[in-house]
C-alpha positions in Angstrom: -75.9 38.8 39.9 -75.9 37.5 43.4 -77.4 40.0 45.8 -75.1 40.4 49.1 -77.0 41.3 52.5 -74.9 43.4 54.7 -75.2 43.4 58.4 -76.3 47.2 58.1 -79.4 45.6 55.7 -79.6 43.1 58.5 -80.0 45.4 61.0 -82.7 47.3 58.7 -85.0 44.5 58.1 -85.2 44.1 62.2 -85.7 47.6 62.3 -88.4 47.5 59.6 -90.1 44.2 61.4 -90.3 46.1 64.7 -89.6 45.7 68.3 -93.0 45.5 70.4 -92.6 42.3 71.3 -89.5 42.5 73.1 -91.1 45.4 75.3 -93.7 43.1 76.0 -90.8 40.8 77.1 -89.1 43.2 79.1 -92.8 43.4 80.9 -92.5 39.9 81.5 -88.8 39.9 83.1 -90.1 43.1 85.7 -93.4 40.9 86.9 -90.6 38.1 87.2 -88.2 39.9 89.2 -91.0 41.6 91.6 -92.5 37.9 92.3 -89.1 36.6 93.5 -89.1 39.7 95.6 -92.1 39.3 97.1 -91.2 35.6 97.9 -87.7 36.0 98.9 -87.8 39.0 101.3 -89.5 36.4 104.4 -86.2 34.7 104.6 -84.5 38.2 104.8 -86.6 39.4 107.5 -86.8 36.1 109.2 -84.2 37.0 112.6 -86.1 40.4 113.0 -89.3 38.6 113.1 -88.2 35.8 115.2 -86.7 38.6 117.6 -90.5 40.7 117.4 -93.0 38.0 117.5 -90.6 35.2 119.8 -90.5 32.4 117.3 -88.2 30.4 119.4 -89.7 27.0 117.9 -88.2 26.9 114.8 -91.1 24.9 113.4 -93.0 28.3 113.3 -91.2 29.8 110.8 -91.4 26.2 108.8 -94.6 26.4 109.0 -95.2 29.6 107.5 -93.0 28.7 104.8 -95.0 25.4 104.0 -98.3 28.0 104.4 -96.5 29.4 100.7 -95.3 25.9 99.1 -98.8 24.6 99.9 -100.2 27.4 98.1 -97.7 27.4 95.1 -98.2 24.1 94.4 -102.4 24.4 94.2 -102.2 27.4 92.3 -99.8 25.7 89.8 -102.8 22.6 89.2 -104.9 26.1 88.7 -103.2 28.8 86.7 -103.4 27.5 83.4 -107.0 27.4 83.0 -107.4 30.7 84.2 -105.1 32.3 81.5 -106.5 30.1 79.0 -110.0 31.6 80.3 -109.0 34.8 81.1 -106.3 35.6 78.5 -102.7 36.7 79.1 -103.8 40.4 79.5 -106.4 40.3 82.5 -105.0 36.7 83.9 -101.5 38.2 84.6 -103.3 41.4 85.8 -105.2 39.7 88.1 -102.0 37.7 89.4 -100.2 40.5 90.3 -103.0 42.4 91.4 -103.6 39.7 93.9 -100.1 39.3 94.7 -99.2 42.7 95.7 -101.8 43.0 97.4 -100.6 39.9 99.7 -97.4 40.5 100.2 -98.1 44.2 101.5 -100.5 42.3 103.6 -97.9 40.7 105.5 -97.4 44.4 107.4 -100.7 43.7 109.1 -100.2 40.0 109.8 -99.8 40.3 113.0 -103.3 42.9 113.8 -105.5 39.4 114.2 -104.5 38.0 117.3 -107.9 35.7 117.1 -106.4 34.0 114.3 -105.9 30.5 114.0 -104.7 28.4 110.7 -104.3 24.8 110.3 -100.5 23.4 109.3 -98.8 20.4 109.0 -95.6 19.9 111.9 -93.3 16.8 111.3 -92.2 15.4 115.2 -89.9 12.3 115.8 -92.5 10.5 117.3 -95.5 11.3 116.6 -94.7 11.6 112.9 -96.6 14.1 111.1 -99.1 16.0 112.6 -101.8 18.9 112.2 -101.3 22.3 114.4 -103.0 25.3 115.0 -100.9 28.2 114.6 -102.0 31.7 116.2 -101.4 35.2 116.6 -99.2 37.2 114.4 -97.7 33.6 113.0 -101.1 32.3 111.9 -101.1 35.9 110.3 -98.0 35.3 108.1 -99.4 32.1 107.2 -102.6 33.4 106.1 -100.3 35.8 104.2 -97.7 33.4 102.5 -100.4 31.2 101.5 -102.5 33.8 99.7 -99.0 35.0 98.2 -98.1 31.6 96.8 -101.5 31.3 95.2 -101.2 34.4 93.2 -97.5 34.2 92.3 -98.4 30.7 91.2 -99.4 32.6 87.9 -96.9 34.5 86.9 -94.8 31.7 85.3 -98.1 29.7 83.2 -98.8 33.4 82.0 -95.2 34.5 81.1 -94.7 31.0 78.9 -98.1 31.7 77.2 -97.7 35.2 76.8 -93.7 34.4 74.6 -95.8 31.3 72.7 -98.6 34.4 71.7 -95.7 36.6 70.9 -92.4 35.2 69.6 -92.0 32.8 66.8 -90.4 29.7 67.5 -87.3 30.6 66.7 -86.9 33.4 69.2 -89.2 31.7 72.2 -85.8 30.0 73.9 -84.2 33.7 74.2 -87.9 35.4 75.5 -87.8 32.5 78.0 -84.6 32.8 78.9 -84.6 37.1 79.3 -88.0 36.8 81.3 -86.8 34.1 83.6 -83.4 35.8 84.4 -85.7 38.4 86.8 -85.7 35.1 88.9 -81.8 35.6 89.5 -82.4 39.5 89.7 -84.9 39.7 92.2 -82.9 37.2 94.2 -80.5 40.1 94.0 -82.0 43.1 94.6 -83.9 41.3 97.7 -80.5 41.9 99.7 -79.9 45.3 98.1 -82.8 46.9 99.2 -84.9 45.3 101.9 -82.0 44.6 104.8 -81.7 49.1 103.9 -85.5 49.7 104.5 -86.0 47.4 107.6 -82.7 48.9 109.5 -84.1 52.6 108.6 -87.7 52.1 108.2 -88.9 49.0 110.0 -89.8 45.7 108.6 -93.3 46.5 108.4 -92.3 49.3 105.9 -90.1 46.4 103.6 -93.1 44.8 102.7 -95.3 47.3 102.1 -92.8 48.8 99.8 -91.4 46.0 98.0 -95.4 44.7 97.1 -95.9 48.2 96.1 -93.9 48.0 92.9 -96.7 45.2 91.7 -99.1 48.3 91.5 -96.2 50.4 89.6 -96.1 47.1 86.7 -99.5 47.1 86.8 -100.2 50.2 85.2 -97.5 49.9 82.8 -99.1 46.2 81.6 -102.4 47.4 81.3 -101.7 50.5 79.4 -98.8 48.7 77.0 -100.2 45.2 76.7 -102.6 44.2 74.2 -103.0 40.5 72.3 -100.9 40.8 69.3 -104.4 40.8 66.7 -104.9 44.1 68.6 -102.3 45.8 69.8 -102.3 49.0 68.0 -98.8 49.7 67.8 -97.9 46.2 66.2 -96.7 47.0 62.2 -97.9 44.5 60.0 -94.5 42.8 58.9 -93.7 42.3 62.9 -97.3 40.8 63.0 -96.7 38.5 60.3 -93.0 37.9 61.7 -94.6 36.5 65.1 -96.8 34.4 62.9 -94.3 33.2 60.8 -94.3 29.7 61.9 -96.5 26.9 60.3 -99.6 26.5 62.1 -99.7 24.4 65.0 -102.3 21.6 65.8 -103.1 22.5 69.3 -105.1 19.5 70.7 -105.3 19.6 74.1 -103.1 16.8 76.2 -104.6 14.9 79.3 -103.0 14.2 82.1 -104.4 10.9 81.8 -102.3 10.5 78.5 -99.1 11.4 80.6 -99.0 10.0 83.8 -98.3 6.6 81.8 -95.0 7.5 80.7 -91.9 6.6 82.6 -90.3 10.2 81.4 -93.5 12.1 83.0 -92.0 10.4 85.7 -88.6 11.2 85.8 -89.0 14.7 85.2 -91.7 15.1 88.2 -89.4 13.1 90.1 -86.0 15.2 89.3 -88.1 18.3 90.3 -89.6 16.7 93.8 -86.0 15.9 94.7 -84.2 18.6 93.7 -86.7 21.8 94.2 -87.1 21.9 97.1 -83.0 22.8 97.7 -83.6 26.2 96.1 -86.7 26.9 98.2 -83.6 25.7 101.1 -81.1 28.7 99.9 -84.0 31.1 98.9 -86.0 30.7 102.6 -82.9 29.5 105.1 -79.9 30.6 103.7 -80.0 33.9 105.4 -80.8 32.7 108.6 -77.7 30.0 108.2 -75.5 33.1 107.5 -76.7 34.6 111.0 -76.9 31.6 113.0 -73.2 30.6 111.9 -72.1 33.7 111.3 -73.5 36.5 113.3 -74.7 38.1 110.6 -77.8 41.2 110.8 -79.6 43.0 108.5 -76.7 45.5 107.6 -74.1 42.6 107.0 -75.9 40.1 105.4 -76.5 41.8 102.0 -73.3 41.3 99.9 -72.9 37.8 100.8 -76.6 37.1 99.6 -76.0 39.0 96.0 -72.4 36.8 95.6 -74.7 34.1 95.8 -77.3 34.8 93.1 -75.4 36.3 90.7 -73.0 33.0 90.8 -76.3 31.1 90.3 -76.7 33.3 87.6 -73.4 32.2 85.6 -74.6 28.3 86.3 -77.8 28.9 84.7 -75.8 29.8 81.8 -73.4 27.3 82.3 -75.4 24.5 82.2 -76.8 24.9 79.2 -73.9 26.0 77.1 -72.3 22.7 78.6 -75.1 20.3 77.3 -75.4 22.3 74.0 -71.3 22.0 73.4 -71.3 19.0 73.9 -74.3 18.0 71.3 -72.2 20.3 69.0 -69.5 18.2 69.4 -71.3 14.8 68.3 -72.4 13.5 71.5 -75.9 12.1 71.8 -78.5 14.3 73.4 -79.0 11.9 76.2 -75.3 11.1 77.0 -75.1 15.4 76.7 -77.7 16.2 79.0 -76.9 13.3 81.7 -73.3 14.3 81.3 -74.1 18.2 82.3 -76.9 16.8 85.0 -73.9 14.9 86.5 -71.3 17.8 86.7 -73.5 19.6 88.0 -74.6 17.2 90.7 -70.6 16.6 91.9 -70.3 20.1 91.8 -73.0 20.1 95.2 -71.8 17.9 96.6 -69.3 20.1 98.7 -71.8 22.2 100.5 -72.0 19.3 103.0 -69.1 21.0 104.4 -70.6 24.8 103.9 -71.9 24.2 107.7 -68.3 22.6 109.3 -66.7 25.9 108.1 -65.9 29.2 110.4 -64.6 31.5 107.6 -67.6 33.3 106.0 -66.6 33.3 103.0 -65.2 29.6 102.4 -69.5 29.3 103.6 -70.6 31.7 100.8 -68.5 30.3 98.3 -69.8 26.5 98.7 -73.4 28.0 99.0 -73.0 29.9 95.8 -71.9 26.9 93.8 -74.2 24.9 94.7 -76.8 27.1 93.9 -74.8 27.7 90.7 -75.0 24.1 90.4 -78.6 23.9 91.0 -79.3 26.4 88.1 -77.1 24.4 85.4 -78.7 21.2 86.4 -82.6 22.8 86.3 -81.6 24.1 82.4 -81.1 20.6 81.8 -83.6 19.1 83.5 -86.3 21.5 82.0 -84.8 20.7 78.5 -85.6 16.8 79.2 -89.0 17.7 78.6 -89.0 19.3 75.0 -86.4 16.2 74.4 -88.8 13.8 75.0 -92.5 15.5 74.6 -93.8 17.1 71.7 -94.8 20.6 71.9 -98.6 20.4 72.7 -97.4 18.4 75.5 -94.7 20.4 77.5 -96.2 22.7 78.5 -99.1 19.8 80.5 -95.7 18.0 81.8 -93.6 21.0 83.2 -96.8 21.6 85.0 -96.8 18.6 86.6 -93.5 18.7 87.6 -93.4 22.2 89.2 -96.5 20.8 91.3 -93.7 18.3 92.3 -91.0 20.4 93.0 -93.9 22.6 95.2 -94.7 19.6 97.1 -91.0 18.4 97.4 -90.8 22.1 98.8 -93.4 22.0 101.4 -92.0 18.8 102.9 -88.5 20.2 102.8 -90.0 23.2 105.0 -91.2 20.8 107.6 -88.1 18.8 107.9 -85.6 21.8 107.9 -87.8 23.2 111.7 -88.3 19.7 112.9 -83.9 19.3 112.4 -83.1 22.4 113.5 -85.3 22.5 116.7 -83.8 19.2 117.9 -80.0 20.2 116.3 -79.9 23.4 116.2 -77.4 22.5 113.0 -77.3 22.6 109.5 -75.3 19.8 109.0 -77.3 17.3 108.2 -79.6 19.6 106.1 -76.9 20.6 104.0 -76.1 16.5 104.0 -79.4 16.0 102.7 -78.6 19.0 99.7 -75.1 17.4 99.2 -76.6 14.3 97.5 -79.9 14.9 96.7 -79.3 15.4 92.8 -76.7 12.6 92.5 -80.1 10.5 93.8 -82.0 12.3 91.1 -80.0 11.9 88.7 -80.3 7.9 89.0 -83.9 7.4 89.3 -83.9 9.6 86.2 -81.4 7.1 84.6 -83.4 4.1 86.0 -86.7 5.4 84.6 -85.7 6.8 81.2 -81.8 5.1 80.2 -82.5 6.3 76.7 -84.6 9.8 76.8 -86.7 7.9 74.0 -88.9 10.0 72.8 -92.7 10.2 73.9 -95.2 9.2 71.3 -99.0 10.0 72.3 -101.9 8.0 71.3 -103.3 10.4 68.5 -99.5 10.4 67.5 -99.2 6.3 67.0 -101.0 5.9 64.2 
């Protein structure tokens, strides 16, 4: 006689397998959402400090922000080692420690008037060029930089963290939980911090908001051990994570993919297109107050529409490549087809600065950041299309030191454009189209999303 499983005998076995593992992946979602805090809340404070320390030159303020990108994109070359070395348990410790520390540092940023840091300016003339920034800015500089080295780990230790904990076929869903504290702390930035400045005093935002680093940090450290010897793991969810058929883990050089014209387009795809979200996550709010009169008490709801929009296109993006694969289509005609939707649906934030209704603004800002997160599902997804597994995780790397370096430039044109301007327009021009230019160089360099095969592979 056939034996039937109900969903109640469903529900036991997942009982009976256990349910550490997802608490260790609702750790990983709260040290996601704080780092997006910590980065985000510079560009929500950026009027007040203009209006404290006299930022007039609005390559200042760039170049603090490159100070961070220049930092994110070295400590992405870095991080991996160090987990690898250190282990998920004390390398995430250590990133957060550091971390928290730095960005309730930034209160104090401007105590070293002595102070002078090095940074890159970008002038009509003269080109590019190296500056000395001083007083409370080369404080914030010293400050973002030291921030972006240690939030650089977060990400590298999260995706090692789900590979130690989850079997395969539950990794995409602990990805995707821990990486939706990006869109939350992108929310809660605008909830909180405008309320703390306006009562407390900005000094008081930071110091708060890097204080809730210290608050994970003991919950990790007391909660978080390596599955082989975590005592509260039951053996069948121990021998559920390890359900999977061992993996030959032989490290990948670089020097095996830089070759490949699909390293290429990816790193490319993420150099042209990153550095639009660093855009919306660093100058958005000071595009709501320049165009809109916007302050710290008004500026809040328009900011949260924003994110949580970009929160639907994250989903959306995905569910539209994976219908369409359902449907019959070929992977690559899917994912190009969802990368293209996504890059018309941009396109109409060229006229997000042309606008004098707010909320017309808001509403072509928060699709294209919408936009932005359906196309960066996709674009991700490239990678495991065309890579095998020992390799993606070598080749997102690269690529996010892209997008980090795509991001510091961005920094440097945005002050340069809006010290001669004083406009968004042709910023937002140069957001308008930049995935539609992505999009072909990623057709150009890999028409058929052929799949990689590595040299140990080939024989």
């Amino acid at each position: 006689m056939a034996q039937v499983t109900t969903t109640a005998d469903a529900a036991a076995t997942r009982t009976r397998v256990g349910h550490v593992r997802w608490i260790v992946c609702a750790l990983l979602f709260f040290a996601t959402t704080i780092n997006y805090v910590d980065r985000q809340i510079i560009g929500i404070l950026k009027t007040t400090l203009v209006a404290q320390f006299g930022w007039q030159d609005e390559r200042i303020y760039a170049a603090i922000v490159f100070s961070f990108q220049l930092a994110y994109a070295i400590g992405l070359l870095l991080a991996g080692r160090v987990m690898d070395r250190l282990g998920t348990r004390l390398g995430l410790a250590l990133a957060v420690l550091l971390w928290s520390v730095a960005a309730m540092a930034h209160a104090v940023a401007h105590w070293f008037p002595w102070l002078r840091i090095p940074t890159i300016n970008l002038d009509a003339t003269t080109g590019l060029s190296v500056v000395l920034l001083g007083g409370a800015a080369a404080g914030f500089a010293l400050m973002r930089f030291l921030l972006g080295l240690s939030e650089a780990g977060n990400f590298p230790a999260a995706i090692k963290t789900v590979a130690e904990w989850f079997p395969r076929k539950e990794r995409a869903f602990a990805t995707g939980i821990f990486n939706s504290g990006s869109n939350v702390g992108a929310v809660l930035t605008p909830l909180t911090v405008p309320w703390i400045a306006a009562n407390w005093g900005w000094e008081w935002a930071f110091i708060l908001t890097g204080a809730t680093g210290f608050v994970w940090l003991a919950f990790w450290l007391r909660s978080y051990h390596p599955p082989e010897e975590h005592p509260r793991l039951t053996p069948e969810e121990r021998a559920h994570i390890r359900s999977d058929p061992p993996e030959r883990l032989t490290p990948v050089r670089w020097a095996a993919l830089v070759p490949h014209r699909q390293t290429w387009a990816f790193s490319i795809g993420k150099f042209m297109t990153d550095p639009i979200w660093w855009l919306y996550l660093f100058w958005i709010p000071d595009f709501l107050h320049r165009n809109h009169g916007l302050d710290l008490r008004s500026i809040g709801l328009p900011l949260i529409v924003i994110y949580l929009v970009a929160d639907v296109g994250s989903i959306g993006g995905g569910w539209l490549s994976s219908t369409l694969i359902k449907r019959g289509m070929s992977v690559n005609h899917a994912r190009k087809i969802a990368m293209l939707v996504c890059a018309l649906a941009v396109v109409p934030i060229v006229f997000a600065s042309r606008t004098s209704n707010l909320w017309v603004a808001v509403a072509l800002v928060s699709v294209a950041a919408a936009a932005h997160q359906g196309w960066s599902a996709n674009l991700f997804t490239l990678v495991s299309d065309t890579f095998p597994r020992r390799a993606v995780g070598s080749v997102v790397g690269l690529g996010g030191m892209a997008g980090a370096v795509g991001g510091m430039l961005i920094s440097i044109v945005v002050g340069e454009v809006l010290n001669r301007t004083h406009s968004y327009v042709p910023i937002f021009l140069i957001a308008g189209f930049a995935y539609l230019a992505a999009l072909l160089v990623i057709q150009v360099l890999a028409p058929s999303l052929a799949p990689v095969r590595l040299p140990e592979e080939a024989a």
